[in-house]
ZAMARGU-4260 file (C-alpha; in steps of 0.2 Angstrom, whole numbers, plus 5000, padded with zeros to 4 digits):
<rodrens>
0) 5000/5000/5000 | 5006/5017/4995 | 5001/5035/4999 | 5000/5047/4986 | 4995/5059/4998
5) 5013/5069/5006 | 5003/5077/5019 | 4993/5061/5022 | 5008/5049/5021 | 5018/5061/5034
10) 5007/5061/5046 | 5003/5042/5042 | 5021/5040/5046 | 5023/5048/5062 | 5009/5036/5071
15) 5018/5022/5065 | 5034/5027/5073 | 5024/5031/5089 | 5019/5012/5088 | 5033/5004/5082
20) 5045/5016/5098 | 5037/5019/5110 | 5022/5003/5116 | 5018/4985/5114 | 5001/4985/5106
25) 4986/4983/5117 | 4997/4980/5133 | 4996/4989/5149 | 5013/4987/5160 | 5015/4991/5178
30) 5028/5002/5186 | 5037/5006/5203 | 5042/5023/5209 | 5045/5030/5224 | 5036/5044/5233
35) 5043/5058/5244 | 5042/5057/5262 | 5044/5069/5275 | 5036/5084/5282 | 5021/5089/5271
40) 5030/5080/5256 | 5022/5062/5262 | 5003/5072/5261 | 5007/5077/5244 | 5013/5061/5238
45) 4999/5050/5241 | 4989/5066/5234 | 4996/5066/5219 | 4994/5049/5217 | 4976/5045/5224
50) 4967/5034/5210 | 4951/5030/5223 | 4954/5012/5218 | 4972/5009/5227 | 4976/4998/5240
55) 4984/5006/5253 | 4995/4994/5263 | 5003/4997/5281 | 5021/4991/5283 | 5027/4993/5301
60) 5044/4980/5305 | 5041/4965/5295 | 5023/4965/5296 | 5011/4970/5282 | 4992/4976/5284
65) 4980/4982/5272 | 4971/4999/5274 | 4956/4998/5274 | 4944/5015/5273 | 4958/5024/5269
70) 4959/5043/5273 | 4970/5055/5274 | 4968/5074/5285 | 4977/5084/5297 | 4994/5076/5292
75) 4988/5060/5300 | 4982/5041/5290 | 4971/5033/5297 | 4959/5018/5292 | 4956/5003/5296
80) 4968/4987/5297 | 4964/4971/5287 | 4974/4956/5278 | 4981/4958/5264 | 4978/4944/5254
85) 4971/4937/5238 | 4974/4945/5219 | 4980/4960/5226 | 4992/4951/5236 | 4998/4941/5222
90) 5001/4956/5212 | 5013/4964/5223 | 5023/4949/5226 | 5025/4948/5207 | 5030/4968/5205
95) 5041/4966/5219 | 5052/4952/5211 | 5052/4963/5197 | 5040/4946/5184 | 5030/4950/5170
100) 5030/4970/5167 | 5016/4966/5154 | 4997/4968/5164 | 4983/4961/5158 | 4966/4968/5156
105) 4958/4959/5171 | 4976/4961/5180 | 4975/4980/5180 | 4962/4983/5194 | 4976/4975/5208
110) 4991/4984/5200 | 4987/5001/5209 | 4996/5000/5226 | 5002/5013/5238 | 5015/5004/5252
115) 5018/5015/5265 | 5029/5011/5277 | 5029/5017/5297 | 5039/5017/5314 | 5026/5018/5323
120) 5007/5018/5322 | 4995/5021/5336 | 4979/5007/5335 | 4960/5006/5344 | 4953/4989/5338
125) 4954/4987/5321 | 4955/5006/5318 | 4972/5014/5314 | 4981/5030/5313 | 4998/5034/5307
130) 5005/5051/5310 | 5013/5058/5294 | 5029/5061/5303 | 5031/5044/5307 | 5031/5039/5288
135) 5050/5033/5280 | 5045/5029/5262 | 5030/5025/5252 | 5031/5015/5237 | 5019/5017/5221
140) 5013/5005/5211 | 5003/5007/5194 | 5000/5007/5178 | 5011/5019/5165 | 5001/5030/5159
145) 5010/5034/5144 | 5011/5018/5140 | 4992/5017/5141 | 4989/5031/5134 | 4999/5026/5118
150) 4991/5008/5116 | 4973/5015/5113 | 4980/5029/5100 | 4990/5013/5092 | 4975/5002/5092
155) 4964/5014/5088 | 4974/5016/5072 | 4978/4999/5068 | 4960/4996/5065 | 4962/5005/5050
160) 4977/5001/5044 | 4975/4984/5046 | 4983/4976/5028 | 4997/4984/5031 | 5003/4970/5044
165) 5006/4980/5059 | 4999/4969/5071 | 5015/4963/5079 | 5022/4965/5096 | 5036/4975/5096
170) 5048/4975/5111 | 5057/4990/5114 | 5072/4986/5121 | 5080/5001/5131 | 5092/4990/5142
175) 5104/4994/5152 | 5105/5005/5171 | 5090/5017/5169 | 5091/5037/5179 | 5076/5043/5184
180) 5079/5061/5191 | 5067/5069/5204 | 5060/5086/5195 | 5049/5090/5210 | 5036/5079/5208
185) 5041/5061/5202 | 5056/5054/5197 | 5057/5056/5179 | 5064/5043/5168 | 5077/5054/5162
190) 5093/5044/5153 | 5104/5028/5153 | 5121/5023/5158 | 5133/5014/5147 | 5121/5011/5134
195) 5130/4993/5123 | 5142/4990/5136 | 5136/4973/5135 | 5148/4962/5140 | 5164/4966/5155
200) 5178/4970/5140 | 5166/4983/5135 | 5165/4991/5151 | 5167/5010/5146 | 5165/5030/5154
205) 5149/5040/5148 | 5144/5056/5150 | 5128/5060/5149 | 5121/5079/5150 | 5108/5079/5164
210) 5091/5092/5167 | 5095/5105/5181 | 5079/5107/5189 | 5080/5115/5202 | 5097/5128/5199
215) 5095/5136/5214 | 5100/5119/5223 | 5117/5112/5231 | 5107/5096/5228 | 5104/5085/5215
220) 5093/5064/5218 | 5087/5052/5207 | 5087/5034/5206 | 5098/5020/5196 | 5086/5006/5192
225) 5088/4990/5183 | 5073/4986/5175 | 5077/4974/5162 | 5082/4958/5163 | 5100/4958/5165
230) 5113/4959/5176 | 5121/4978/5178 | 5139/4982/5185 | 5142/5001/5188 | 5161/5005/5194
235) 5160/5025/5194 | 5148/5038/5196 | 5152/5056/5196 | 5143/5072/5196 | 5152/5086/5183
240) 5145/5104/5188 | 5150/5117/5175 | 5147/5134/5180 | 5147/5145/5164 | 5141/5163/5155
245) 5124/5164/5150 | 5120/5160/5134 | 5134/5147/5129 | 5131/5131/5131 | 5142/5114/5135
250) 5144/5099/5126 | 5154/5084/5130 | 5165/5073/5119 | 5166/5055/5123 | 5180/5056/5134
255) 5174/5071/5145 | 5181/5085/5139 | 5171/5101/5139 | 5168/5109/5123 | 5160/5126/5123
260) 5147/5132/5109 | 5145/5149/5107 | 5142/5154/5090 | 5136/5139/5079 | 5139/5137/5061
265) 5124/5130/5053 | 5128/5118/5036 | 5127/5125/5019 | 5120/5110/5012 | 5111/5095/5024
270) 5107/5080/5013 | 5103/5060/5012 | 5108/5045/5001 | 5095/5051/4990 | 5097/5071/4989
275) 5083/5075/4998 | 5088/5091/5010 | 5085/5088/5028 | 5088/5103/5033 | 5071/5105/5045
280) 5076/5089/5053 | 5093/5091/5057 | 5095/5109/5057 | 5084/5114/5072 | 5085/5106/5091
285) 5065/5103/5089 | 5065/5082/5092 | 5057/5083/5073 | 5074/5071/5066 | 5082/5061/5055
290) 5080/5042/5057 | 5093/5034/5045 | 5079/5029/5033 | 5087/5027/5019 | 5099/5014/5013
295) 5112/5017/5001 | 5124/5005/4989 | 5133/5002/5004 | 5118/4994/5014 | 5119/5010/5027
300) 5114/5025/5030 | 5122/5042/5027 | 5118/5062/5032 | 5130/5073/5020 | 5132/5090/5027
305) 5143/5104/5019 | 5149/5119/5029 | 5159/5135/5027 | 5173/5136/5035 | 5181/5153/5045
310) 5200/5159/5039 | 5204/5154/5060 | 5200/5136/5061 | 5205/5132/5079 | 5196/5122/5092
315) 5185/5115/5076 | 5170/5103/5082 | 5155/5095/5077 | 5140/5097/5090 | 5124/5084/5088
320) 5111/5082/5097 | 5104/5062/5095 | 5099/5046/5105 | 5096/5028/5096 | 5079/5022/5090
325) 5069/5011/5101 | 5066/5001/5084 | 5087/4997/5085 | 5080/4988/5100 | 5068/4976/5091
330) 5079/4971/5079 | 5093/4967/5090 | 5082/4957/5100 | 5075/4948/5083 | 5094/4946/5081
335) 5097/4935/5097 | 5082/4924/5092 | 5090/4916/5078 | 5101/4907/5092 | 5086/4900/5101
340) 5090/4890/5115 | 5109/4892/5110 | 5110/4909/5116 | 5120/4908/5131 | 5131/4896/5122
345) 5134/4910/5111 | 5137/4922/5125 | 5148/4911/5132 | 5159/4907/5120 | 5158/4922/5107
350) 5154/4937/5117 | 5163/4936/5132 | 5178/4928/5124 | 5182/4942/5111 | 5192/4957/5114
355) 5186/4974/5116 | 5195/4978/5102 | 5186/4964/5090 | 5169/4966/5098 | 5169/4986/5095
360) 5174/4979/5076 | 5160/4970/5075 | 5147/4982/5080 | 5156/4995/5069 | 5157/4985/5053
365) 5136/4983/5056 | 5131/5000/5059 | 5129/5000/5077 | 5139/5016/5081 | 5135/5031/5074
370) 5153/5035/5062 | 5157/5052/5058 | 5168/5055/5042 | 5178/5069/5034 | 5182/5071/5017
375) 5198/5071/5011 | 5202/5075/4992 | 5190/5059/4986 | 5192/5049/5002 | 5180/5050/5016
380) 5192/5049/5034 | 5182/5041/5048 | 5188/5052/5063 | 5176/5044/5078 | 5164/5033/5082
385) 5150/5036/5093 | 5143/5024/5105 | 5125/5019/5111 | 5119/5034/5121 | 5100/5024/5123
390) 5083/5028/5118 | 5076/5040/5130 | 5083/5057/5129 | 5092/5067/5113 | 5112/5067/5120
395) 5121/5082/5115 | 5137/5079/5110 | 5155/5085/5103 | 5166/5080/5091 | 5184/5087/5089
400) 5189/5089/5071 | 5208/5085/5067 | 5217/5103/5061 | 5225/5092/5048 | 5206/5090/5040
405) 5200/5106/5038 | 5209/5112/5022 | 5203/5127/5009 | 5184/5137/5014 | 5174/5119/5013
410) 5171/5106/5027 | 5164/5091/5021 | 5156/5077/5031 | 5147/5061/5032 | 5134/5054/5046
415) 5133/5034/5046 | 5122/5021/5053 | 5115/5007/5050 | 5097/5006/5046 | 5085/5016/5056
420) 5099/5014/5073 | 5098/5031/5076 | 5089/5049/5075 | 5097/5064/5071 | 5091/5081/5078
425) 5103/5095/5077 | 5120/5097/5070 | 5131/5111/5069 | 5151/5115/5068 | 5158/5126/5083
430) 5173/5138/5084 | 5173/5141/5102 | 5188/5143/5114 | 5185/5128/5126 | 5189/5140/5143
435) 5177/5153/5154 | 5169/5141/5163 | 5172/5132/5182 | 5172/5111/5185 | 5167/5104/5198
440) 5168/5084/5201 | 5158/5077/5215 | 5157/5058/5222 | 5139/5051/5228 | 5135/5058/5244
445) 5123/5046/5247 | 5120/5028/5236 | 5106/5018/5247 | 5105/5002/5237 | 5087/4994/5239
450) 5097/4978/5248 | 5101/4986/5264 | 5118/4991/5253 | 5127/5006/5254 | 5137/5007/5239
455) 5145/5025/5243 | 5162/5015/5241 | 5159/5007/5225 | 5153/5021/5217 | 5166/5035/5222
460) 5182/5027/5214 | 5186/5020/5196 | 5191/5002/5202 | 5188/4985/5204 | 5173/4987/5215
465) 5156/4990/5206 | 5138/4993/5213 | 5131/4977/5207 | 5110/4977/5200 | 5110/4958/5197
470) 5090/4956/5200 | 5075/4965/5187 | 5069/4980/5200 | 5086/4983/5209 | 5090/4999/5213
475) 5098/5013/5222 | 5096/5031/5228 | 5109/5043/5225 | 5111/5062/5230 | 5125/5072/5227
480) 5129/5086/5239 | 5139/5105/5240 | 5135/5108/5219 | 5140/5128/5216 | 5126/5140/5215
485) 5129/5157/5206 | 5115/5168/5202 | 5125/5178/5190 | 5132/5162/5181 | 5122/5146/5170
490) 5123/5127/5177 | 5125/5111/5166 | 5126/5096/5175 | 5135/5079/5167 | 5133/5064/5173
495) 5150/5053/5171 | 5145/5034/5174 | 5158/5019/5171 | 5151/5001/5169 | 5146/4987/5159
500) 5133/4973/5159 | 5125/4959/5155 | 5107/4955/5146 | 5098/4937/5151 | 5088/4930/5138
505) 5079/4912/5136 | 5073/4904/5120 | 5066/4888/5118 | 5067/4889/5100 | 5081/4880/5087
510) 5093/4889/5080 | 5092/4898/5062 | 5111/4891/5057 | 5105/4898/5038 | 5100/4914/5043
515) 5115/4915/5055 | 5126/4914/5045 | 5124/4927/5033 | 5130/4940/5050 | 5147/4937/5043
520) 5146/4950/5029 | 5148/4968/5033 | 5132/4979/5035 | 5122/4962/5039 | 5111/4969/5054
525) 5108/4985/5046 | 5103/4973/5029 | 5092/4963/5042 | 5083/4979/5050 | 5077/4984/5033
530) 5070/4967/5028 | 5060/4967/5046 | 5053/4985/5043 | 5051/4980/5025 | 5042/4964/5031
535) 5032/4975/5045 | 5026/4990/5033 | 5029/4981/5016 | 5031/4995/5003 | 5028/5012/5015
540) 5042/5023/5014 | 5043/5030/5031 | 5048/5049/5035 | 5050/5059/5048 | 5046/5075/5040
</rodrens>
């Protein structure tokens, strides 16, 4: 099927990324977070999250009551107590051990639960009351919304679209530790650590540019989860505070470095494998991007951008803004299917017995990092290669260009990935002197692991000693103390993690040896991602525009 129609087909486009990124078709799925407690906080917590149809439970010491009647006034619970027991009971044990995010339809009802849990609780018969005072933590349970939200848009649209073949569930695999940074509210799923560091040789830094919500603060919280199944090994977590003049703004590069942009150079030409200009997707920081849509001869695909270059060339760097596709996800998942029940046999002896080197090979040679080129004379000169930054957030970032490179008045260069891996949002080139600005480096102040563990240690120092997430629903709380406040000055905050780890995955399936086999050849996952979307959307060509 084929829309004639640009205007139709555009927005046609759009919903199916929003189906294909961001849900599993018809599912709800239950989440965990953590409410605020403390004087006046634990009053709005359980405000902000009163659905009518929660159970409240009552944890005091090891015992567990439900709340029944529940009310809240004059800072003080009360209710009365009853077992808690049944579906409801069921439900929580299996959201506690971190089972079967998927929720279905008659499941829902039990999923929303608000734990609080007390020192102390004064009781007349079955009544209770619990000052709010005595509250240390409150954990919510419920369905994501957005998630939700997105499955009756998705289904709503599928019913239309039906012979297209886009009934499928998709799994969007965002794995590895995820930050959720408290914004005053919730904790907001912000970013992820070490995004492809899938295996201990590939343990690696990232730096990851965080939100500054409260800039008046000399405190900053949020919460490392693992919420995928796999096992997660974080060695190093820093805080980077950047103190700087208003108006500029700060980039990283790979290996921490600050770069400073203060007068961006926008590209002269912004093109694809097949001409077209992208120039409103890449040109503007407005999450309308690029997807790497388009496959050339070479089985990738490219962004060619052209600039004009200034007579003083010094301190020369690409700035991006970008984050990978959830569909990257999928296929990679699809990927470790063809081993069926061979896939820890694989892991084994393949993954965990290769090099860094070779295994960086191998995801390079099939698109997986983002490769940035320069021409030179008629040869392109790959200068970096940019890892996973993960699906959740666009990840600004900077790119030193060799002075050696940036001959004559023209800058040439060339954007690869493989097939749909990553999006593409800004790109510019920056002049700036890398200097005015303060850097201060700050160690966890406090990191309360979810198993009675304090990993302050583990996370302070770039050793042999890692804060270990080896369960689905691990986490720890981390706040960093003493960041520098200056009115007159602008705050960016970096987050420097170090870290690797490792997915779990069963199949009871055999393995596809045939289909297998073809991954030897260069480009072969980036060749496999187009056949599944071509297989998923048939002859659609699908924009972003």
């Amino acid at each position: 099927m084929i829309f004639k129609n640009d205007k139709v087909k555009r927005i046609f486009s759009i919903f199916c990324v929003v189906i294909f990124c961001n849900l599993t078709v018809g599912c709800n799925y239950y989440r965990v977070r953590y409410g605020e407690v403390g004087e006046g906080a634990t009053t709005k917590t359980i405000d902000r999250n009163d659905y009518r149809n929660n159970y409240y439970v009552l944890h005091v010491g090891d015992a567990m009551w439900e709340i029944k009647n529940f009310d809240l006034a004059n800072l003080v619970i009360s209710g009365n107590l009853a077992t808690f027991s049944g579906s409801q009971l069921k439900m929580y044990e299996r959201m506690l051990d971190g089972a079967g995010k998927r929720v279905v339809k008659n499941e829902t009802a039990y999923t929303y639960q608000i734990h609080v849990y007390a020192d102390s609780f004064s009781k007349d018969g079955e009544a209770v009351k619990i000052k709010e005072v005595d509250v240390t933590r409150i954990d919510i349970f419920d369905i994501n919304q957005g998630l939700r939200a997105a499955s009756v848009i998705g289904t709503g649209l599928l019913v239309g679209v039906g012979g297209l073949g886009l009934l499928i569930i998709v799994a969007c695999a965002t794995a590895c530790p995820h930050v959720y940074v408290y914004n005053g509210e919730t904790y907001y799923f912000n970013n992820s650590l070490f995004t492809g560091a899938v295996a201990p040789q590939l343990e690696r830094d990232d730096f990851k540019l965080m939100p500054d919500y409260f800039t008046g603060s000399d405190k900053y919280q949020f919460y490392v989860k693992n919420e995928k199944e796999e096992e997660q090994y974080t060695n190093f977590l820093e805080l980077m505070v950047v103190e700087h003049e208003k108006g500029t703004e700060v980039y990283p590069d790979q290996q921490g470095n600050i770069n400073m942009v203060k007068a961006p150079i926008m590209p002269t030409t912004l093109k694809d494998d097949g001409g077209k200009d992208l120039t409103e997707l890449v040109g503007y920081h407005d999450g309308r991007a690029f997807v790497f849509n388009n496959a050339s001869d070479q089985d990738f695909s490219h962004v060619y951008a052209g600039f004009d270059l200034p007579e003083n060339k010094a301190n020369a760097k690409l700035v991006m803004q970008v984050k990978n596709t959830e569909w990257s996800g999928y296929v990679y998942h699809e990927f470790t299917k063809l081993f069926g029940s061979y896939y820890d046999n694989w892991v084994a002896k393949n993954q965990r017995k290769k090099s860094r080197e070779e295994m960086e090979a191998d995801q390079k040679k099939h698109g997986l990092p983002l490769v940035i080129s320069v021409k030179k004379g008629d040869e392109w000169v790959d200068i970096e290669a940019i890892d996973l930054v993960g699906s959740i957030s666009y990840n600004g970032l900077a790119v030193e260009l060799p002075q050696e490179l940036l001959n004559g008045d023209q800058l040439e260069v060339r954007i690869r990935s493989g097939f749909m891996f990553w999006k593409l949002d800004y790109l510019a080139l920056d002049f700036s002197a890398n200097d005015g600005y303060e850097l201060q480096k700050l160690k966890p102040s406090i990191a309360n692991g979810n198993r009675d563990k304090d990993f302050i240690d583990e996370l302070s120092f770039d050793d042999e000693s890692y804060m270990d997430h080896p369960l689905f629903g691990d986490s720890t709380y981390v706040e960093y103390h003493g960041l520098n406040v200056n009115t007159e000055k602008q705050r960016t905050l970096i987050l420097h993690s170090k870290g690797y780890y490792i997915p779990l995955a069963e199949y009871d399936t055999k393995m596809d040896r045939k289909e297998l086999a073809k991954f030897k050849a260069d480009g072969e996952l980036s060749r496999f991602s187009q056949e599944l979307f071509e297989i998923q959307f048939g002859e659609m060509t699908l924009t972003l525009e």
